[in-house]
C-alpha positions in Angstrom: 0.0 0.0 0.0 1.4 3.6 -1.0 2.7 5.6 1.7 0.8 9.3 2.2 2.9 12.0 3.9 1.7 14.0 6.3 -0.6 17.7 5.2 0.7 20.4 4.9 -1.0 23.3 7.6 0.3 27.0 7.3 3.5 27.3 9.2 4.7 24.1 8.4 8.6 24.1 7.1 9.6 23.6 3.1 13.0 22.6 2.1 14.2 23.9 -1.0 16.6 21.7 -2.9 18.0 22.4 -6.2 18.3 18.6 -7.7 19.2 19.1 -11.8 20.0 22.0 -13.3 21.2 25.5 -11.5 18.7 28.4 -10.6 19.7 32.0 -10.4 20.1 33.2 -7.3 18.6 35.9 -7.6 15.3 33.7 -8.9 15.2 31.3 -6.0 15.2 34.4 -3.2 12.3 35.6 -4.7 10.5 31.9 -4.4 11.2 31.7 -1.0 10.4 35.1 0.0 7.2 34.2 -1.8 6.8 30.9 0.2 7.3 32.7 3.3 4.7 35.6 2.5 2.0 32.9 2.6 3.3 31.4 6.1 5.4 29.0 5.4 8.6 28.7 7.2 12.1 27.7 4.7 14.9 25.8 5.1 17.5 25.6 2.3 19.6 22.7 1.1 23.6 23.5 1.6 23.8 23.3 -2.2 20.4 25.0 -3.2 23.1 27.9 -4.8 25.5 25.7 -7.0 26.7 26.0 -9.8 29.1 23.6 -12.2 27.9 23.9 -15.5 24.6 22.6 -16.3 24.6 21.0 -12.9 23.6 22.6 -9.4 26.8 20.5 -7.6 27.6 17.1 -8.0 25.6 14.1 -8.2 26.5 13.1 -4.4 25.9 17.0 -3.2 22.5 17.0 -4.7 21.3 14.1 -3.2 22.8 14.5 0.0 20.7 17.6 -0.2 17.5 15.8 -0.7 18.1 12.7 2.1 19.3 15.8 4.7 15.8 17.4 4.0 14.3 13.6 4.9 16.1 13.6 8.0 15.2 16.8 9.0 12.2 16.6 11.3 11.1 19.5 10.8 10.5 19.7 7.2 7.1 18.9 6.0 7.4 19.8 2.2 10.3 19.3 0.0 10.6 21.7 -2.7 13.0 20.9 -5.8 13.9 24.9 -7.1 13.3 23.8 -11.2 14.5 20.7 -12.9 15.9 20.9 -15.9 19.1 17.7 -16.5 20.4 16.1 -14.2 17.4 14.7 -11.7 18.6 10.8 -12.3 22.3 11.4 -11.7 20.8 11.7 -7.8 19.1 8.4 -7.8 22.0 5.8 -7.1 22.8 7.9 -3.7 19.2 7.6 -2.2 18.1 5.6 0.5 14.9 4.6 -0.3 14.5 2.5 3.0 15.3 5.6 4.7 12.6 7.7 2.8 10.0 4.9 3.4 10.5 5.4 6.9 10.1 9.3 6.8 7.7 10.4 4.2 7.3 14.0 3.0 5.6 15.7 0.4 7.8 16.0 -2.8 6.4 18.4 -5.7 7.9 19.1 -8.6 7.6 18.2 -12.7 9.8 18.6 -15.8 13.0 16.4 -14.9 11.7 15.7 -11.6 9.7 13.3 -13.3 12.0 10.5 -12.9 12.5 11.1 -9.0 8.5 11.5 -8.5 8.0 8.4 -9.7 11.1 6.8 -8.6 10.0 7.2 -5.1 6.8 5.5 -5.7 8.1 2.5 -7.1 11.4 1.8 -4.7 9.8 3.8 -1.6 6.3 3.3 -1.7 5.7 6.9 -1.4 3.3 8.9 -3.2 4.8 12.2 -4.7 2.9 15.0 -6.3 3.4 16.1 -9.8 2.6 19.8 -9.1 4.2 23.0 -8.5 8.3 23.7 -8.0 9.7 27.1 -6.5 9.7 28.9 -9.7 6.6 28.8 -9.5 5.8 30.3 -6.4 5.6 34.1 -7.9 2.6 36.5 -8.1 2.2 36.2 -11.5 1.4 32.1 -11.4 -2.4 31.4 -11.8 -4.6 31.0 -8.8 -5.2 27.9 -10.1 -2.5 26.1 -9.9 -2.3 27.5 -6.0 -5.6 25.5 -5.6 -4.2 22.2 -6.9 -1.3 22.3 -5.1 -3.0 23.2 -1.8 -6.0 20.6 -2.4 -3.3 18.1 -2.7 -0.9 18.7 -0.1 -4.0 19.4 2.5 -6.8 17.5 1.4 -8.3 14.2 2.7 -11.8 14.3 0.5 -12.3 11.5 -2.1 -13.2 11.3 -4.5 -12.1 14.5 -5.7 -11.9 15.1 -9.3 -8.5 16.5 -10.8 -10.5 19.4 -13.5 -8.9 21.7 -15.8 -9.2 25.1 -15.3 -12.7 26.9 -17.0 -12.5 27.3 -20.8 -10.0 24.4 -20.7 -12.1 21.7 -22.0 -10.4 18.1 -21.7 -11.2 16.1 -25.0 -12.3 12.3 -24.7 -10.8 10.7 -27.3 -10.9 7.2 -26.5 -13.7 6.2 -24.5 -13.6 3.6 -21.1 -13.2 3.5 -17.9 -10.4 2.7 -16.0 -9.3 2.2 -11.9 -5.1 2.5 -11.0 -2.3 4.4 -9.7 -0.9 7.5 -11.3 2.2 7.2 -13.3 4.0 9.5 -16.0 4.8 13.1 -16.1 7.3 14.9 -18.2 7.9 12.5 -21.2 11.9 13.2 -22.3 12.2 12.3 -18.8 10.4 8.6 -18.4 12.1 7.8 -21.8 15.5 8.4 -20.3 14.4 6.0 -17.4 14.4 3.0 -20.2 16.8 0.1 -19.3 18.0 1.9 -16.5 17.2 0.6 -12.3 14.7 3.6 -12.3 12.3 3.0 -15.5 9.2 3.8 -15.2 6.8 0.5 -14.4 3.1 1.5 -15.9 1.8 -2.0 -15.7 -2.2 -0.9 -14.5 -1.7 2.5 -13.8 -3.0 5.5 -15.5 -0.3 7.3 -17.6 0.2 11.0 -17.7 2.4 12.3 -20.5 3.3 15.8 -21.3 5.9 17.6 -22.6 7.8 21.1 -23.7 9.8 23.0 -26.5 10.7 19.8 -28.7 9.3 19.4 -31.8 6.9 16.6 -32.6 9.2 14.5 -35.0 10.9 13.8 -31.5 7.9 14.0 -29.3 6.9 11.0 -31.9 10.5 9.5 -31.3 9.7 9.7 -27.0 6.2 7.9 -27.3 7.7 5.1 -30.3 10.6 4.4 -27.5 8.0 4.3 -24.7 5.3 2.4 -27.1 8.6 -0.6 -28.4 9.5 -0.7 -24.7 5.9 -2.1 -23.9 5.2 0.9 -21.2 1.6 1.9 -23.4 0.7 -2.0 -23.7 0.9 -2.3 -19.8 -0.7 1.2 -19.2 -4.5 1.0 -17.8 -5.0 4.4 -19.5 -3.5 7.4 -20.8 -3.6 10.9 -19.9 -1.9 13.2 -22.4 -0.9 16.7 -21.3 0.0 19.5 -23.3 3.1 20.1 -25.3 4.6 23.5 -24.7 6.0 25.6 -27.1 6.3 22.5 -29.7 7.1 23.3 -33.1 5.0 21.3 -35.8 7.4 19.1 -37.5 6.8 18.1 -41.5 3.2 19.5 -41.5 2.4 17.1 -38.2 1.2 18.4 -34.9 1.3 17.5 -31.6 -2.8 16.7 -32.0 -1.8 14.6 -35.4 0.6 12.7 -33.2 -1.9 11.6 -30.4 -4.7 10.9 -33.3 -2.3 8.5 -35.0 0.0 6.9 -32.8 -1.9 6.7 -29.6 -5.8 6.5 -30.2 -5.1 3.2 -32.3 -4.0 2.0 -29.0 -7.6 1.3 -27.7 -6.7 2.7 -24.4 -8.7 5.2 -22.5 -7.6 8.6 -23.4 -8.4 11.9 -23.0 -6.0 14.9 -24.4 -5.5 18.7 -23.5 -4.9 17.8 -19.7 -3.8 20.5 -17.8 -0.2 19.9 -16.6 3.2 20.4 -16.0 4.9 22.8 -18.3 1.7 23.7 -19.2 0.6 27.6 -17.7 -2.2 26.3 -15.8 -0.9 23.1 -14.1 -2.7 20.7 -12.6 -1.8 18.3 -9.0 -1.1 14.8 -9.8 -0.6 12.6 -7.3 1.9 10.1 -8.6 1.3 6.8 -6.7 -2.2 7.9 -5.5 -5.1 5.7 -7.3 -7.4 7.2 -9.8 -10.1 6.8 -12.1 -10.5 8.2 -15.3 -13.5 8.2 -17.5 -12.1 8.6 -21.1 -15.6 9.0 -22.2 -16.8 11.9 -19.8 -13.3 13.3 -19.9 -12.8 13.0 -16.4 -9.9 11.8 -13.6 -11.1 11.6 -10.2 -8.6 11.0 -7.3 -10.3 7.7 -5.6 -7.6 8.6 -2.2 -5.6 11.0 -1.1 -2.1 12.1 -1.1 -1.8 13.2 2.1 -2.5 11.9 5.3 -3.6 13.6 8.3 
């Protein structure tokens, strides 16, 4: 049985990690100023400022990061600072027994992907594909507050996971279907492949989503993922947008889906809310689900917290 952390309550303590790529200084002050405007107390990994390259430290620095902020009893939430490359050179230094024994809410998306879902396959723990602390700004969508806060605070199920209004999900593949969440950002899951950490979708509802590639390679991403079995064992599949991707030889992103996944058969619904997307919705990875491809719904069947 997954493994809920406990809610966040206001006055609870985030700590801020920087786990792939580096942040700006400058960019992750103002995310934590922001965090601590709405109540929330911060603590900050030693190597939250690093810099080497496209890296924020090494591989062993950036994990030590994340397993002090498991052993740190105060921390309730831990808060990766972006993702960009880099999130699965952390994975061989984690202690996964460790982390099953001290659960805490871990957000995040784009190449924090691999550790949300990472977690809920070697620790048992459920992870939330939602916000990270370049998000925390005025200028982010009350929407996406909502989701992240319904998520880390709320015990009500069902509960269903909506797009924003005038942000119509479409069915295109009608069923019903009952399992865990899985997926995220999809470069990410395809670089999992043949590795200790790939993704395992047998039953589980698959979200996908992606940003600024153009659909020759998004179509190269779901071939690997599709050869590799991962859309065969999938329950269902929830595709998110793709941001800023370039048609490619007179194909979109929609022509993609159409042709490659809807022959599937699988329940699927497209235009999801998520990720890299500007409105973002709060996926709890691990958590189970259910979506109705036909109604164009996903309803959280328990939550991801615990009280």
């Amino acid at each position: 049985m997954a493994i809920r952390p406990k809610a966040l309550v206001k006055g609870d303590t985030v700590g801020i990690v920087t786990l792939g790529s580096p942040l700006a200084r400058e960019k992750i002050d103002a995310g934590i100023a922001y965090l601590r405007q709405m109540g929330l107390k911060v603590v900050i990994g030693r190597h939250v400022y690093d810099a080497d390259g496209y890296l924020a430290g090494t591989d062993e620095e950036r994990a030590a990061d994340l397993m002090a902020m498991f052993a740190d009893d105060r921390v309730r939430l831990i808060l990766p600072t972006r993702g960009g490359v880099g999130v699965e050179g952390i994975l061989p230094y984690l202690d996964y027994d460790y982390i099953r024994a001290h659960p805490k809410i871990v957000s995040g998306y784009s190449d924090i992907t691999v550790l949300l879902n990472t977690l809920a396959q070697l620790a048992e723990l459920v992870t939330l594909h939602s916000l990270l602390l370049i998000d925390f700004k005025p200028e982010t969508p009350a929407y996406n507050f909502e989701q992240f806060y319904a998520a880390t605070s709320s015990l009500v199920v069902p509960r269903p996971i909506a797009n924003p209004p005038g942000m119509p999900i479409r069915p295109l593949v009608p069923g019903i279907v009952s399992g865990a969440l899985a997926g995220g950002n999809l470069t990410s899951l395809t670089c999992s492949l043949g590795t200790p950490y790939e993704i395992d979708t047998r039953g589980k509802i698959l979200l996908l989503e992606e940003t600024h590639e153009p659909v020759n390679t998004v179509y190269r991403y779901v071939e690997q993922l599709k050869l590799a079995g991962k859309l065969e064992d999938c329950a269902g599949i929830v595709m998110g947008g793709c941001h800023e991707c370039p048609d490619a030889y007179g194909r979109t992103y929609a022509d993609l889906i159409r042709d490659v996944l809807v022959p599937l058969g699988k329940p699927l619904i497209a235009g999801f809310a998520s990720g890299h997307d500007v409105y973002k919705a709060a996926v709890p990875i691990g958590a189970r689900a259910r979506l109705d491809a036909g109604a164009g719904t996903l309803t959280l069947l328990e939550p991801a917290v615990s009280v």
